[in-house]
OpenMM code with the backbone's topology and positions (N, CA, C; nanometers):
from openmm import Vec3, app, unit

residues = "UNK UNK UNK UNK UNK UNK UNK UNK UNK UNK UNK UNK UNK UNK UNK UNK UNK UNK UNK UNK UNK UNK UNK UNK UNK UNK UNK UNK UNK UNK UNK UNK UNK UNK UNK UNK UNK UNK UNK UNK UNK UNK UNK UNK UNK UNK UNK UNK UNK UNK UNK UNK UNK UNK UNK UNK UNK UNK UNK UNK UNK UNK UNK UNK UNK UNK UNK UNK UNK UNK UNK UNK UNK UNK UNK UNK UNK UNK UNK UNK UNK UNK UNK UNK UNK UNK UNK UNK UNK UNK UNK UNK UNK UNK UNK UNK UNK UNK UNK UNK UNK UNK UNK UNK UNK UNK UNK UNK UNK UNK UNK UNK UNK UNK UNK UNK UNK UNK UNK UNK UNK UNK UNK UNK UNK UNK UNK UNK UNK UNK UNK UNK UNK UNK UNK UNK UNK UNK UNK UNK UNK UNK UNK UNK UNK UNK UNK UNK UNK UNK UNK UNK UNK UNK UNK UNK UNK UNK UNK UNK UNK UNK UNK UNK UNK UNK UNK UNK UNK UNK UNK UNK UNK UNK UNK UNK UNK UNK UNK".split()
positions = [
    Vec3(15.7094, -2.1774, -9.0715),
    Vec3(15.5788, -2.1644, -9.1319),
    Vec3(15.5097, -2.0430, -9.0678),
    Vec3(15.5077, -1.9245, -9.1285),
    Vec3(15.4165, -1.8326, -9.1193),
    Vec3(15.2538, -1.8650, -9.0729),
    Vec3(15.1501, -1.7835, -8.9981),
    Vec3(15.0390, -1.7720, -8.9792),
    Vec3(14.9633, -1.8391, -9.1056),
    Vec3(14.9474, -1.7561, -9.1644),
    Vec3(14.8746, -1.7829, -9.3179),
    Vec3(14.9151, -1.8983, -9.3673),
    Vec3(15.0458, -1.9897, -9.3666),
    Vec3(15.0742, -2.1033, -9.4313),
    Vec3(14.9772, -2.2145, -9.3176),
    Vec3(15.0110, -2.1810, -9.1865),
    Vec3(15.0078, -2.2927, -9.1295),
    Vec3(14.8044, -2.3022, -9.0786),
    Vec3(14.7733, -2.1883, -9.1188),
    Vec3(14.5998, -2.1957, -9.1472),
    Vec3(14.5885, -2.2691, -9.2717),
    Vec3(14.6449, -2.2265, -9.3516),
    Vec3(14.5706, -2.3165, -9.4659),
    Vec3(14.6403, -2.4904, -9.4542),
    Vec3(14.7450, -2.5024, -9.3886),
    Vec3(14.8017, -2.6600, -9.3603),
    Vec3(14.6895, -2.7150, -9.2874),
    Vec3(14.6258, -2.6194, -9.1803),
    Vec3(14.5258, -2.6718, -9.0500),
    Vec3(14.3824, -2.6762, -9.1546),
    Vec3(14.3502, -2.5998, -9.2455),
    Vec3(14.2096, -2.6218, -9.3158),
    Vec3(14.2228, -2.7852, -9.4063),
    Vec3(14.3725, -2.7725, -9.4684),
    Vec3(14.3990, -2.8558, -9.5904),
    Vec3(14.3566, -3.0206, -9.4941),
    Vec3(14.4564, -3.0073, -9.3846),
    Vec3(14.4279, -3.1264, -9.2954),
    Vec3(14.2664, -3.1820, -9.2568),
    Vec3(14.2125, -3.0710, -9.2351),
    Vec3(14.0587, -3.1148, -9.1720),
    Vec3(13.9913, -3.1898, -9.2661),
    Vec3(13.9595, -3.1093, -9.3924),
    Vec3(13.9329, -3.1472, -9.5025),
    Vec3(13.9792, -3.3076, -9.5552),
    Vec3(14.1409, -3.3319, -9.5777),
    Vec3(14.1773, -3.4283, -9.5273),
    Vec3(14.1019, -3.5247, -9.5090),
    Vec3(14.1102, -3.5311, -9.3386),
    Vec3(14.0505, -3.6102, -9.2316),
    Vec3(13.9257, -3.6604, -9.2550),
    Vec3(13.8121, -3.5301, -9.3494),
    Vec3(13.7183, -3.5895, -9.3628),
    Vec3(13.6572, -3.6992, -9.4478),
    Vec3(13.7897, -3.7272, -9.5675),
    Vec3(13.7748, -3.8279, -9.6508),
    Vec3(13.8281, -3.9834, -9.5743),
    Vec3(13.9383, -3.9556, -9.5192),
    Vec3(14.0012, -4.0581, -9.4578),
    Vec3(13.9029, -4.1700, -9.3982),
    Vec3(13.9326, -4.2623, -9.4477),
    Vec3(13.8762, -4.3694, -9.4124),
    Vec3(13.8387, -4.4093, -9.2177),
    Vec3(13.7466, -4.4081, -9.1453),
    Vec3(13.7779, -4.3783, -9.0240),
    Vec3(13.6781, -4.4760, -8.9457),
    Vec3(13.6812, -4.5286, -8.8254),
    Vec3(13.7969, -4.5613, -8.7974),
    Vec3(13.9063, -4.6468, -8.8865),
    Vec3(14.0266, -4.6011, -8.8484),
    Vec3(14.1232, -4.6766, -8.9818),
    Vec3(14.1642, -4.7840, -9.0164),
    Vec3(14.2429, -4.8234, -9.0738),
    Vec3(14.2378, -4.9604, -9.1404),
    Vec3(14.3629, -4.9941, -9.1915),
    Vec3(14.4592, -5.1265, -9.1185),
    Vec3(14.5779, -5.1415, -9.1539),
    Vec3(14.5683, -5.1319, -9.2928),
    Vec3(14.5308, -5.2688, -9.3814),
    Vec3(14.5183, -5.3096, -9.4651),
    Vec3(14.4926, -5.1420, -9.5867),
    Vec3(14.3923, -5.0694, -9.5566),
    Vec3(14.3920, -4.9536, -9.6289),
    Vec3(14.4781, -4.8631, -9.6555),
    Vec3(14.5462, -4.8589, -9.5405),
    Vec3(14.6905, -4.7474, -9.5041),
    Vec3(14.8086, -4.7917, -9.5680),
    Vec3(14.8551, -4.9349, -9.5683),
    Vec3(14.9361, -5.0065, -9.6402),
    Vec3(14.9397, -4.9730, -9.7979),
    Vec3(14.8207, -4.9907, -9.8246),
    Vec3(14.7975, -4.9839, -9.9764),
    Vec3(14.8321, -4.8227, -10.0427),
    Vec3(14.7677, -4.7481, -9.9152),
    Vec3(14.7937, -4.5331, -9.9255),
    Vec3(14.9685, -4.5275, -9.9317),
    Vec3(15.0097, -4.5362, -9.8112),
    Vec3(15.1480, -4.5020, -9.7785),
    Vec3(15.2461, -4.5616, -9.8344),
    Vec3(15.2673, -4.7042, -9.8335),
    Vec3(15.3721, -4.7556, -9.9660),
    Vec3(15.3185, -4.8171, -10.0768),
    Vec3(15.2014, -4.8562, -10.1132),
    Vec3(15.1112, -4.9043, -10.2246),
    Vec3(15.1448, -5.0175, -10.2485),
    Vec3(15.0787, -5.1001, -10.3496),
    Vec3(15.0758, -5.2043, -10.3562),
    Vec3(15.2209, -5.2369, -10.4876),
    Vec3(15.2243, -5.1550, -10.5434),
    Vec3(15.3370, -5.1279, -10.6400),
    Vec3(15.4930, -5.1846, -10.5567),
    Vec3(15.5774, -5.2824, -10.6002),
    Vec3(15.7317, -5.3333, -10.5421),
    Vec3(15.7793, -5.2210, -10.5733),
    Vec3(15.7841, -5.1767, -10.7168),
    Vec3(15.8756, -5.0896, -10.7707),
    Vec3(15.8185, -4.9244, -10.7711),
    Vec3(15.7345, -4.9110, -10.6919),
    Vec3(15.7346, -4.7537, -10.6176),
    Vec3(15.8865, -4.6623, -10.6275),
    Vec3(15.8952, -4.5577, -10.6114),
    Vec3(15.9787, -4.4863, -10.6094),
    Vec3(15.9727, -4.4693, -10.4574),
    Vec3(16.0638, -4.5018, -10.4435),
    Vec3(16.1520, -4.5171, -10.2582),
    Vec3(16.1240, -4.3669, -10.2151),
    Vec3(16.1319, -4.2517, -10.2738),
    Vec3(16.1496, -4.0787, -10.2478),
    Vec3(15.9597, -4.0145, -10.3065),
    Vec3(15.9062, -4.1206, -10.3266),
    Vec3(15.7736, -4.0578, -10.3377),
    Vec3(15.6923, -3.9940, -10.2299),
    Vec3(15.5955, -3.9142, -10.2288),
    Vec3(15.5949, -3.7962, -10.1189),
    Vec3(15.4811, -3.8465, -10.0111),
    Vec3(15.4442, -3.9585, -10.0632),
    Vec3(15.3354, -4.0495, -9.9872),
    Vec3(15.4290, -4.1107, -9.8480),
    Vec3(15.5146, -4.1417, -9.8907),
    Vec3(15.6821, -4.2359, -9.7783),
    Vec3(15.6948, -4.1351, -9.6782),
    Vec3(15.7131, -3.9842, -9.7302),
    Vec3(15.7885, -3.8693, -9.6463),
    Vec3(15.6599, -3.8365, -9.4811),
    Vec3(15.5559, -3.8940, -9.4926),
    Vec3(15.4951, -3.9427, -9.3467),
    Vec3(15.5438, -3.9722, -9.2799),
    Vec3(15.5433, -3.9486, -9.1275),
    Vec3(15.6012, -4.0022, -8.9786),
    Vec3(15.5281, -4.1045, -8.9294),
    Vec3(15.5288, -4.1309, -8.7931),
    Vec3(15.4340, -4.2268, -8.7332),
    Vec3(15.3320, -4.0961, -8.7187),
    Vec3(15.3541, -4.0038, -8.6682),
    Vec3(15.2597, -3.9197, -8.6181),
    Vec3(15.1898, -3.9009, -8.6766),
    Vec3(15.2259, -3.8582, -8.8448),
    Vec3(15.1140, -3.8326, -8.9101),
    Vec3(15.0369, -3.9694, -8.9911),
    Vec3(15.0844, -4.0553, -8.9639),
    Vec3(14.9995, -4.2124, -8.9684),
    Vec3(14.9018, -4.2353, -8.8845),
    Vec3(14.9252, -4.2098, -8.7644),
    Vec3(14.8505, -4.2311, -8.5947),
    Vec3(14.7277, -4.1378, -8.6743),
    Vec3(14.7475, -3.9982, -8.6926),
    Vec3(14.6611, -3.9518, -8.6828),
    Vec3(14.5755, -3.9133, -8.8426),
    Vec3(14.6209, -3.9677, -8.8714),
    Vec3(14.5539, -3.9986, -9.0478),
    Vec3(14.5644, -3.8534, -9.0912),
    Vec3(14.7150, -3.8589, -9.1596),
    Vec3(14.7250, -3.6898, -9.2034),
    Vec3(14.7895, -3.7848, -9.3521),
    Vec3(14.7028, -3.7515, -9.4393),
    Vec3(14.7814, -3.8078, -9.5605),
    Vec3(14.7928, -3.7093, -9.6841),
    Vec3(14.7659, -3.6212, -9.7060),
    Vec3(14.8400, -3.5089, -9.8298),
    Vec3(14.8593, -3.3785, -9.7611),
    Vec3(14.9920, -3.3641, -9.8574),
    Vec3(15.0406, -3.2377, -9.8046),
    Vec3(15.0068, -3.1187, -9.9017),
    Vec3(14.9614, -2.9825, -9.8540),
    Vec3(14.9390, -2.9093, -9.9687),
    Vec3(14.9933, -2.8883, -10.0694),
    Vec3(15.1239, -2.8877, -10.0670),
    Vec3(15.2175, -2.8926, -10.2080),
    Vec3(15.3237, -3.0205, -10.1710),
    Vec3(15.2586, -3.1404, -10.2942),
    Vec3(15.3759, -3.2416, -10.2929),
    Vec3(15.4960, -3.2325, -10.3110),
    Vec3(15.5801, -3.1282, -10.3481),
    Vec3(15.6949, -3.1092, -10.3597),
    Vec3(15.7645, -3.0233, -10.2429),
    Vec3(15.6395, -3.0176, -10.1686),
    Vec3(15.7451, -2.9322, -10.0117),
    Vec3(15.7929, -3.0518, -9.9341),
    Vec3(15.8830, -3.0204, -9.9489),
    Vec3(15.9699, -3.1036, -9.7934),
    Vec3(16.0130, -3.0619, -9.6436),
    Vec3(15.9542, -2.9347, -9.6867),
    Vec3(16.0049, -2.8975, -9.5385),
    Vec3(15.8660, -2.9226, -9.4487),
    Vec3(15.7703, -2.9789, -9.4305),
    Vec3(15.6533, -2.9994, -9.2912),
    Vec3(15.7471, -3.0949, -9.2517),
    Vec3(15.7355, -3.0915, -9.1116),
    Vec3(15.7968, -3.2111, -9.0382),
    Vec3(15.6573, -3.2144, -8.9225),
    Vec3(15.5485, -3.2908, -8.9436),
    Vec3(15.4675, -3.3667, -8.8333),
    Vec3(15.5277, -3.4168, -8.7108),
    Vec3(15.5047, -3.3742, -8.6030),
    Vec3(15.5483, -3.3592, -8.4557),
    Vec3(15.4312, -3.3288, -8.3520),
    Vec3(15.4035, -3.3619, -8.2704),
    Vec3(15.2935, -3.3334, -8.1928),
    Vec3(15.3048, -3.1675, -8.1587),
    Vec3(15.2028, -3.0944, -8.2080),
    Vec3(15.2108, -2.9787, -8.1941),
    Vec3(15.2464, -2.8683, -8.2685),
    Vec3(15.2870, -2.9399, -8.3683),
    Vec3(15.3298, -2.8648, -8.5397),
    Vec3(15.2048, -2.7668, -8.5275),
    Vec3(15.0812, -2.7773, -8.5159),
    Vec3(14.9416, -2.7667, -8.5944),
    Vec3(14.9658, -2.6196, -8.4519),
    Vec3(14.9554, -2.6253, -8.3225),
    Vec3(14.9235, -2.5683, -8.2507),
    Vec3(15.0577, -2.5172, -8.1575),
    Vec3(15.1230, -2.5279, -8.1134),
    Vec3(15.2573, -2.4631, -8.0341),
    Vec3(15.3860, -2.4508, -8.1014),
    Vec3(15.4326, -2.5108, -8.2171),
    Vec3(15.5266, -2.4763, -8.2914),
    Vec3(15.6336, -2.6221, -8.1917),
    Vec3(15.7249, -2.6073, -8.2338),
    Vec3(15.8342, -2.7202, -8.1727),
    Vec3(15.9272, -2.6892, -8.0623),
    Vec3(15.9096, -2.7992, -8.0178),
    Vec3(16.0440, -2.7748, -7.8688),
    Vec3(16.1864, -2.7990, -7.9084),
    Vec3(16.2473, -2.7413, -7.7971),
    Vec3(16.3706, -2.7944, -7.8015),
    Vec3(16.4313, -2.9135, -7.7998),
    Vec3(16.3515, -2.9625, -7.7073),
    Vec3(16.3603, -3.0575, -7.6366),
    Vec3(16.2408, -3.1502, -7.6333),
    Vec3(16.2301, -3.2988, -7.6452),
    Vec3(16.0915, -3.3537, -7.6626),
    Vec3(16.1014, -3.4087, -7.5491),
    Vec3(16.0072, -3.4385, -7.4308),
    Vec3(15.9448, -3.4702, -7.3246),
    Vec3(15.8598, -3.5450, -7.2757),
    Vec3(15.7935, -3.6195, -7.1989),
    Vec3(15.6812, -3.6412, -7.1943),
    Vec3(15.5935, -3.5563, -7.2034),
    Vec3(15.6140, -3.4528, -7.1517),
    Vec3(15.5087, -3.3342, -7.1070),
    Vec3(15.4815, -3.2666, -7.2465),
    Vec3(15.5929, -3.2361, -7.3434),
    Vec3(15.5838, -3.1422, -7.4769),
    Vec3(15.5083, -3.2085, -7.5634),
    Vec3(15.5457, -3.3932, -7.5621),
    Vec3(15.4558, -3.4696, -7.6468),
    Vec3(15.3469, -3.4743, -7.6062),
    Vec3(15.2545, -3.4979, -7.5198),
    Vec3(15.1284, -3.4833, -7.4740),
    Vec3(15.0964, -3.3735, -7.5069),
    Vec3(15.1370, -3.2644, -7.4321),
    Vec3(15.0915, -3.1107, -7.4876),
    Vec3(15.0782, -3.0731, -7.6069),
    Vec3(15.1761, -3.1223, -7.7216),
    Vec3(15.1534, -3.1145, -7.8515),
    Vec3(15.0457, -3.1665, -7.9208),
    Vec3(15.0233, -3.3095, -7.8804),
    Vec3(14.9181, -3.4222, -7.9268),
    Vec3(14.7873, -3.3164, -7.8756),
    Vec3(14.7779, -3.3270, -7.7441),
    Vec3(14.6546, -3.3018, -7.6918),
    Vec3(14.5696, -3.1433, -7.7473),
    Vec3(14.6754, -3.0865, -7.7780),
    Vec3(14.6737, -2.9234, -7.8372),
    Vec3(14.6574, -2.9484, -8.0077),
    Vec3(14.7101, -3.0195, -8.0786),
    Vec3(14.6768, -3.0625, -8.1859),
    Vec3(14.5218, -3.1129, -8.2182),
    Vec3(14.5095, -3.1934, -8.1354),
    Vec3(14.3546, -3.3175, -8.1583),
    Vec3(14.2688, -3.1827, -8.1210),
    Vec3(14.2802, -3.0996, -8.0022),
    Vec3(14.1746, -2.9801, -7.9695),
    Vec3(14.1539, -2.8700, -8.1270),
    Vec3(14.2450, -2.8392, -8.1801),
    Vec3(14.2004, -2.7686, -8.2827),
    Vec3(14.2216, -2.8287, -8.4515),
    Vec3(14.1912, -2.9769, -8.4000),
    Vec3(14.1139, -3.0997, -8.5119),
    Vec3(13.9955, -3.1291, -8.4623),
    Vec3(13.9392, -3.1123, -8.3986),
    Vec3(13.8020, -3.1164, -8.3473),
    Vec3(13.8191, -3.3024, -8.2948),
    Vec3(13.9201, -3.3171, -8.2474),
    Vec3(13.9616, -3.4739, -8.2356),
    Vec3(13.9471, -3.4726, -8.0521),
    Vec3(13.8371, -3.5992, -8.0127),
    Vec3(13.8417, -3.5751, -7.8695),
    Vec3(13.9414, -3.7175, -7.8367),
    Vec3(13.9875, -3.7091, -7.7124),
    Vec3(14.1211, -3.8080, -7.6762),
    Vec3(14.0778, -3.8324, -7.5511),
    Vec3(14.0610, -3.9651, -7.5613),
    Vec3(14.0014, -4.0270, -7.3843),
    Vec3(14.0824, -4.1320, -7.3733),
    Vec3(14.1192, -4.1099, -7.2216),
    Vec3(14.2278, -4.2155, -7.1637),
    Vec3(14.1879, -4.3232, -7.1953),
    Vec3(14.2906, -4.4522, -7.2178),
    Vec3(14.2771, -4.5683, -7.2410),
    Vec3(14.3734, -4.6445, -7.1857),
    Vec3(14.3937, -4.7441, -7.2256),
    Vec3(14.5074, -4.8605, -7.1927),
    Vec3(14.4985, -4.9707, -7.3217),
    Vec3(14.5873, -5.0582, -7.3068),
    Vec3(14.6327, -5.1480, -7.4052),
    Vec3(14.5401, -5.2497, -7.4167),
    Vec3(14.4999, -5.2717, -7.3144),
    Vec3(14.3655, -5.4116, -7.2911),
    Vec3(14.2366, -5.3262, -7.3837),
    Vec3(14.1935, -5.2220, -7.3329),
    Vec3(14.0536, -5.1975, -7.3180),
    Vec3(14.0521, -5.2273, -7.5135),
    Vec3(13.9032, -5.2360, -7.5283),
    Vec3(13.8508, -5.2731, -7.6287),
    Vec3(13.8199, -5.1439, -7.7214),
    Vec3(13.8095, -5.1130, -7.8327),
    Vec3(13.8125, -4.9920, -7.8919),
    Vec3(13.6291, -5.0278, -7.9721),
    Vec3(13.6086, -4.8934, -7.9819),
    Vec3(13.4366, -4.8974, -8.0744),
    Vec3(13.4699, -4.9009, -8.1611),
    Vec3(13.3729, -4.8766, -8.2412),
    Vec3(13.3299, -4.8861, -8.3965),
    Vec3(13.3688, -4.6985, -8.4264),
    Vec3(13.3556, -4.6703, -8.3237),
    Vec3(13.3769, -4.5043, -8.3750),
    Vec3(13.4827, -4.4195, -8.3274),
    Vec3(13.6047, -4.5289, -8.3202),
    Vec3(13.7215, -4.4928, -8.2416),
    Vec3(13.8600, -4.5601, -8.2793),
    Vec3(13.9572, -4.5116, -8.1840),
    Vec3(14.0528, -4.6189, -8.2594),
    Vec3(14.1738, -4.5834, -8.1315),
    Vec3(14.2602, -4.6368, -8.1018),
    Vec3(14.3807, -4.6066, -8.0043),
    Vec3(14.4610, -4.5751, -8.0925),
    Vec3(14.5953, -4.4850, -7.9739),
    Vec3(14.7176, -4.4809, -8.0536),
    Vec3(14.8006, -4.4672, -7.8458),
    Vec3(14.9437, -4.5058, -7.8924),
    Vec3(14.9855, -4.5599, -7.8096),
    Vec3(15.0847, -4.4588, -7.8275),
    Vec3(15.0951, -4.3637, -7.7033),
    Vec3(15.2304, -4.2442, -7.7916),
    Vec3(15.3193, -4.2985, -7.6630),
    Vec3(15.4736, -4.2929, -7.7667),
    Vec3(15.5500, -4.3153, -7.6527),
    Vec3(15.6629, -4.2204, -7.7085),
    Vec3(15.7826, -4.2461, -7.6103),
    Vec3(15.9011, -4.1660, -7.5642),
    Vec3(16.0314, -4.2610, -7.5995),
    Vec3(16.1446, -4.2357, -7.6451),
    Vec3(16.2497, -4.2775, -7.6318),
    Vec3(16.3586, -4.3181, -7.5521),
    Vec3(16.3408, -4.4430, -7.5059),
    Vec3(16.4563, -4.4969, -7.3965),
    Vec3(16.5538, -4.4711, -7.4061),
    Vec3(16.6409, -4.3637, -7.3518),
    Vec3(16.7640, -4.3347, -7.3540),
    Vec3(16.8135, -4.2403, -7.2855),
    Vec3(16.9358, -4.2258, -7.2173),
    Vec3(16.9741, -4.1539, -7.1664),
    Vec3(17.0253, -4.0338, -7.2300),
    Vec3(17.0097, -3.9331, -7.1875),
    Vec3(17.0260, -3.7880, -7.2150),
    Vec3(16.9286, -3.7116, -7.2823),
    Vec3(16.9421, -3.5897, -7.3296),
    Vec3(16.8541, -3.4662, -7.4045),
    Vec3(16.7673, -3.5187, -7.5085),
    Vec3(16.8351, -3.5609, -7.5754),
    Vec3(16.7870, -3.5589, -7.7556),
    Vec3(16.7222, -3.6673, -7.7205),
    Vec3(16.5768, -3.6457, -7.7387),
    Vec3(16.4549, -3.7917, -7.7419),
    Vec3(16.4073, -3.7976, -7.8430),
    Vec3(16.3636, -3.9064, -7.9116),
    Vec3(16.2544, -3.8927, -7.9985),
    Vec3(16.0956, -3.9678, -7.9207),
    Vec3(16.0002, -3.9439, -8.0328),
    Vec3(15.8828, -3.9809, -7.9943),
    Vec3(15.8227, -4.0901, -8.0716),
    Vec3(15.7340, -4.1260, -8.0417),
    Vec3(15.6884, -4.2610, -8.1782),
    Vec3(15.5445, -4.2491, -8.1036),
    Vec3(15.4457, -4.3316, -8.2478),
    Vec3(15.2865, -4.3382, -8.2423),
    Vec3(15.3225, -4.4651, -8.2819),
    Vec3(15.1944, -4.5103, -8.2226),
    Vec3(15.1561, -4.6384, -8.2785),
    Vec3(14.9835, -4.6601, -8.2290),
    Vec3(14.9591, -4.7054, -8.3771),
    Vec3(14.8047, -4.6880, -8.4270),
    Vec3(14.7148, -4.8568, -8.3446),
    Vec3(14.6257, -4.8267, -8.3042),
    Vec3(14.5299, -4.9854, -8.3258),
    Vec3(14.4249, -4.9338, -8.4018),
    Vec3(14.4422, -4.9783, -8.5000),
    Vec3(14.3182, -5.0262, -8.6114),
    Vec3(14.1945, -5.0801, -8.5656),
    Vec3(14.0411, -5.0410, -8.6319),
    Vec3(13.9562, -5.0833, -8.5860),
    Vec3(13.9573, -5.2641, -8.5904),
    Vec3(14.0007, -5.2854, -8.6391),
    Vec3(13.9647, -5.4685, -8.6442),
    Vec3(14.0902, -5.5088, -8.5223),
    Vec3(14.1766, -5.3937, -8.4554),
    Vec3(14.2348, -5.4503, -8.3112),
    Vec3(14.3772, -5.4481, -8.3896),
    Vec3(14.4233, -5.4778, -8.4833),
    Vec3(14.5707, -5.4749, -8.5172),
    Vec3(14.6494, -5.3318, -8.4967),
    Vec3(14.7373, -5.3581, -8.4397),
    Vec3(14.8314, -5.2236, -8.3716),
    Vec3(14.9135, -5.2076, -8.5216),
    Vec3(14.9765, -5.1123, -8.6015),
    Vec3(15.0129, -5.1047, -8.6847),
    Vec3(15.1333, -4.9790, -8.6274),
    Vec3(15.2350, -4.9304, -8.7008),
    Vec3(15.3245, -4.8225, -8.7205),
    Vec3(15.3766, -4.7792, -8.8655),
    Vec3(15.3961, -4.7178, -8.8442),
    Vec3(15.4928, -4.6165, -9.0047),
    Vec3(15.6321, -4.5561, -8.8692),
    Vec3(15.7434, -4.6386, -8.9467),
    Vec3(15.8865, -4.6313, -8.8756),
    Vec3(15.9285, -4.4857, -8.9756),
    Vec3(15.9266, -4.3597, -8.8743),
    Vec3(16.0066, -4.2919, -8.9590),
    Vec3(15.9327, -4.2301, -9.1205),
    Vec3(16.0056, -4.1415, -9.1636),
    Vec3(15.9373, -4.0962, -9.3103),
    Vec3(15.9881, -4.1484, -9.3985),
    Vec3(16.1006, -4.2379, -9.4322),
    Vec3(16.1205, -4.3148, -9.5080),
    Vec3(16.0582, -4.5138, -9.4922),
    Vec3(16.0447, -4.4963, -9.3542),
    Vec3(16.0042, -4.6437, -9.3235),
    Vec3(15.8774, -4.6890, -9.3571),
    Vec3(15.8419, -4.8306, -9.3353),
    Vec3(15.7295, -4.8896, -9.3959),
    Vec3(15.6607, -4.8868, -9.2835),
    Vec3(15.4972, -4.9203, -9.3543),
    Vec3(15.3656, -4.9548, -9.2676),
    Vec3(15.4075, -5.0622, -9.2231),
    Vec3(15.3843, -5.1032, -9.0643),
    Vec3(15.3758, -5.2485, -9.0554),
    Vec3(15.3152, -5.3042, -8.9227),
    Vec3(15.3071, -5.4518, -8.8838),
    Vec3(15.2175, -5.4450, -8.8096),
    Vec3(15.2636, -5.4923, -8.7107),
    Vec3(15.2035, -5.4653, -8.5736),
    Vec3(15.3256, -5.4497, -8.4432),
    Vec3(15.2060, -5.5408, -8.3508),
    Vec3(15.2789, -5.6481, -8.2701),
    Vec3(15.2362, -5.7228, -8.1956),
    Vec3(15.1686, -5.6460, -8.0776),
    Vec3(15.2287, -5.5689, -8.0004),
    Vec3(15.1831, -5.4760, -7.9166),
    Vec3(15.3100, -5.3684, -7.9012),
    Vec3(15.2130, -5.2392, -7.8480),
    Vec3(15.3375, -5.1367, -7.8274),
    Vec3(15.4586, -5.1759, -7.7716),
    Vec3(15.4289, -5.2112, -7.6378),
    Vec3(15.5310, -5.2651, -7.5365),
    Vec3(15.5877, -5.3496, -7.5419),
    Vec3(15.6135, -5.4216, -7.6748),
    Vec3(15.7377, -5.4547, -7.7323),
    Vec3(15.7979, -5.4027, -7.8767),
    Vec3(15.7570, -5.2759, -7.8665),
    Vec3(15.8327, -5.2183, -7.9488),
    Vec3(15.9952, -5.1532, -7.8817),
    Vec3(16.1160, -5.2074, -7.9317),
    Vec3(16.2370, -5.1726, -7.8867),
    Vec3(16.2519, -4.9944, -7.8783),
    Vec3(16.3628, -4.9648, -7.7818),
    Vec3(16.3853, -4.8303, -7.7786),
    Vec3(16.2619, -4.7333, -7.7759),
    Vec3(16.1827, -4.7840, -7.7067),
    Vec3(16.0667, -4.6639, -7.6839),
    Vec3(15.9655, -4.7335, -7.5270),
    Vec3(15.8981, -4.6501, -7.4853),
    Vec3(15.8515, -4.6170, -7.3650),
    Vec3(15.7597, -4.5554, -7.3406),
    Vec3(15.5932, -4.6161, -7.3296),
    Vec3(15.4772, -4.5702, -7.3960),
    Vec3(15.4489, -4.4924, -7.2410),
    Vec3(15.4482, -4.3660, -7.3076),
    Vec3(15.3725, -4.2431, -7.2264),
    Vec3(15.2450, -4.2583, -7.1741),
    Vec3(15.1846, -4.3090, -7.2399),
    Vec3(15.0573, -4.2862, -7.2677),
    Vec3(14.9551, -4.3390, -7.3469),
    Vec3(14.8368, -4.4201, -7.3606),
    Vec3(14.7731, -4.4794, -7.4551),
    Vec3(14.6150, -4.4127, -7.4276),
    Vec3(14.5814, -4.3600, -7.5947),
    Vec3(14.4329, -4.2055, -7.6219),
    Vec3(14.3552, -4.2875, -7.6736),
    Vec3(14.2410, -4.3283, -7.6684),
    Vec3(14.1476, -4.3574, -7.7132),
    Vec3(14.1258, -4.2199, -7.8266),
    Vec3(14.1222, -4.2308, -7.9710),
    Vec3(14.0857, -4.0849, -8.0153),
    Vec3(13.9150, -4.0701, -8.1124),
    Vec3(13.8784, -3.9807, -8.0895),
    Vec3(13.7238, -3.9948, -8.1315),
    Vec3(13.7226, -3.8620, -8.1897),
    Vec3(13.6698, -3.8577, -8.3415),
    Vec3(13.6451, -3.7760, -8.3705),
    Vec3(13.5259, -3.6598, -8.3580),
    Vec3(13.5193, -3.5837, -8.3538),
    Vec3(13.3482, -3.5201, -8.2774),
    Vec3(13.2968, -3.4643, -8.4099),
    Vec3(13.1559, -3.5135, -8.3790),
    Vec3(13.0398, -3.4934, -8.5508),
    Vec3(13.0036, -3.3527, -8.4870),
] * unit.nanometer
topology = app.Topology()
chain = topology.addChain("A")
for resn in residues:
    res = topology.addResidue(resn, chain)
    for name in ("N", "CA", "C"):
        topology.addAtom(name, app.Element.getBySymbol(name[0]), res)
């Protein structure tokens, strides 16, 4: 993605954001990302979302027929690593939310979330060697932790991070948007 594409991805997003329902809402997101429809088309461009861009309420892409964005912490601001990290995922997230006008204050799993806020729980992939992946996972204002598995996977709703299998929470952001 060229300069010029990835300004107008960063305007298209803000804009975005500002309709998005906020703080968010399992029940709403469910209905956005796989709809209420059984017989949806499995390859519709609403599905092709990550966790990441669920966590952080990124829901249209400028042209529905591109497939090539891949949402990653840091898409928006450093471009992609080689290698994903603790350190690259934070840096990505935290470098992302700074030029979304999105402020990110430490949290934990207990603490209680406002009315003008919401957690996300970023973690890391348990496994030995190079190739990691990363995962988000959202708490909704009414307290339900939710995920989107993947860009083909479903919304759904997760008891707590730390029992989500094969992953290893880095980190848990309180995220607040700034008026």
């Amino acid at each position: 993605m060229n300069k010029k594409e990835k300004f107008a991805l960063l305007e298209h997003i803000k804009k975005d954001l500002e309709k998005a329902i906020y703080p968010p809402t399992f029940e709403y997101d469910i209905n956005y990302y796989i709809g209420n429809d059984t017989t949806q088309n499995f390859f519709d461009f609403k599905s092709e979302f990550n966790c990441y861009a669920y966590a952080m309420q990124f829901k249209e892409k400028i042209d529905p027929s591109e497939k090539d964005i891949y949402y990653y912490p840091g898409f928006l601001s450093i471009g992609e690593p080689f290698i994903w990290t603790e350190n690259t995922i934070m840096d990505g997230f935290y470098k992302d939310c700074d030029i979304l006008g999105i402020e990110h204050i430490p949290s934990n799993l207990d603490e209680e979330i406002n009315t003008d806020s919401y957690k996300i729980a970023i973690m890391i992939e348990r496994k030995i060697g190079m190739l990691k992946d990363f995962h988000f996972i959202r708490q909704n204002k009414n307290g339900v932790w939710s995920e989107k598995r993947g860009y083909f996977g479903s919304v759904e709703k997760v008891s707590s991070p730390s029992k989500v299998e094969r992953y290893d929470i880095i980190d848990v952001v309180k995220v607040k948007r700034k008026i």
